[in-house]
N, C-alpha and C positions, 0 to 999 in steps of 0.2 A: 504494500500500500504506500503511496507515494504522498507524503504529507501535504498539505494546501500551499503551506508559504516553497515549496519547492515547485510542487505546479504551475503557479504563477510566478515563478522565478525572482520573489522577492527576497529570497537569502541572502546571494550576493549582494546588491546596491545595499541590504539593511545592516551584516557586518562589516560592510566595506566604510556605511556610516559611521559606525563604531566605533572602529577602529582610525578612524581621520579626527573623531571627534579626540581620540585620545592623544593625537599627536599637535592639540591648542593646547596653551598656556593656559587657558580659563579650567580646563578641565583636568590638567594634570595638576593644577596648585585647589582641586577641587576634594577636598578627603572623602566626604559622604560620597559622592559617585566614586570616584577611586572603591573603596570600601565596598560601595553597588555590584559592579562592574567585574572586579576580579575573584576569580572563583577561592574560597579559602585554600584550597591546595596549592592554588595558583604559582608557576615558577615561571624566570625567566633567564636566558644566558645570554647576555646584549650582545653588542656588536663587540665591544673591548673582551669579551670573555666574561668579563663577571657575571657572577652567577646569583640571583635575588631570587627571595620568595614576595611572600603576600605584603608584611609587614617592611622587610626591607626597600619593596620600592616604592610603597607607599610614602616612606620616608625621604629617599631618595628625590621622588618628584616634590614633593612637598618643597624640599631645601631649593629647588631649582628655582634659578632667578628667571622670570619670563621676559624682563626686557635684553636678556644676554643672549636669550635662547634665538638659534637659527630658524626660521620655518621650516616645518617639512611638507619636503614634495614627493609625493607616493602615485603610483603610477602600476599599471598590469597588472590590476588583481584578476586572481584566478581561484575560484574555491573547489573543495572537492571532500561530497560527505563520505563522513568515514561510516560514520552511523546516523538511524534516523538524528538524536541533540547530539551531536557530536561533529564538527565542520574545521576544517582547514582548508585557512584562509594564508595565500601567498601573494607577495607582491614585492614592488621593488621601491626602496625610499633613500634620497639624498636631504640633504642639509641644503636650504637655498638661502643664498649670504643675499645681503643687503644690495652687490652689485646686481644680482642677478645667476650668478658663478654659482655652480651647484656641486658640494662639496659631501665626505662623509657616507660615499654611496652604500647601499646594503640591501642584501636579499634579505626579504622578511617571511617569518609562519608564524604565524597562531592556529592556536586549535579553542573553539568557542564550545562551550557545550551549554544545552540548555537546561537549566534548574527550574521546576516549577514556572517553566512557561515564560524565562526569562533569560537570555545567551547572556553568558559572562564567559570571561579571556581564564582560561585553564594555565597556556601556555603561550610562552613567545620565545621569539628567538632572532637574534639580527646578526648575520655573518656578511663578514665585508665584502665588497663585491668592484668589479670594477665601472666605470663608468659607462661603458658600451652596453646597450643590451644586449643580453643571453639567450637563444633560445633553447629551450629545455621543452 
């Protein structure tokens, strides 16, 4: 049985919201969504390699200065369910500096799973990448 929001193909553009909204300043300096959002299990291994749970990078965004923060520019998402609440989500994300220069390039996954009728971030992951696209 193929769930509704998959037959009308609204998974994609809905964690691709998601997950852009996660990459504002308003919302990563935001605890109660933060708190929302990420699954208690929640892990992550960023692009530098470190490695955070739930509470570690709730902290982590929390300290982030938002006027220092670069935009991010995200691009090529592609999902692919693993299970019916269970979704990874890949894409490709730069740092966009002030000139315009897009800097910090990185393939990204998340895996979203949905709780009681509500997707939150399980997992994430951002491995460096170069600035060309890849096709995979």
């Amino acid at each position: 049985m193929t769930p509704s929001f998959l037959a009308t193909g609204n998974l994609l553009p809905l964690l691709q919201q998601m997950e852009q909204t996660l990459h504002q300043p308003a919302a990563r300096a935001d605890a109660a969504l933060l708190e929302h959002w990420l699954d208690d299990d929640f892990r992550e291994i960023g692009r530098s390699g470190r490695q955070y749970d739930k509470a570690a990078i709730i902290a982590a965004l929390l300290r982030e200065n938002p006027d220092a923060s670069a935009a991010t520019h995200s691009s090529d998402y592609r999902l692919t369910l693993l299970a019916e609440d269970i979704a990874l989500l890949t894409y490709r994300s730069a740092h966009a500096q002030a000139d315009g220069a897009l800097s910090g390039h990185a393939l990204r996954s998340s895996i979203w799973k949905r709780v009681n009728g509500a997707w939150r971030l399980a997992f994430h992951q951002g491995t460096p990448a170069c600035a060309a696209p890849t096709n995979f």
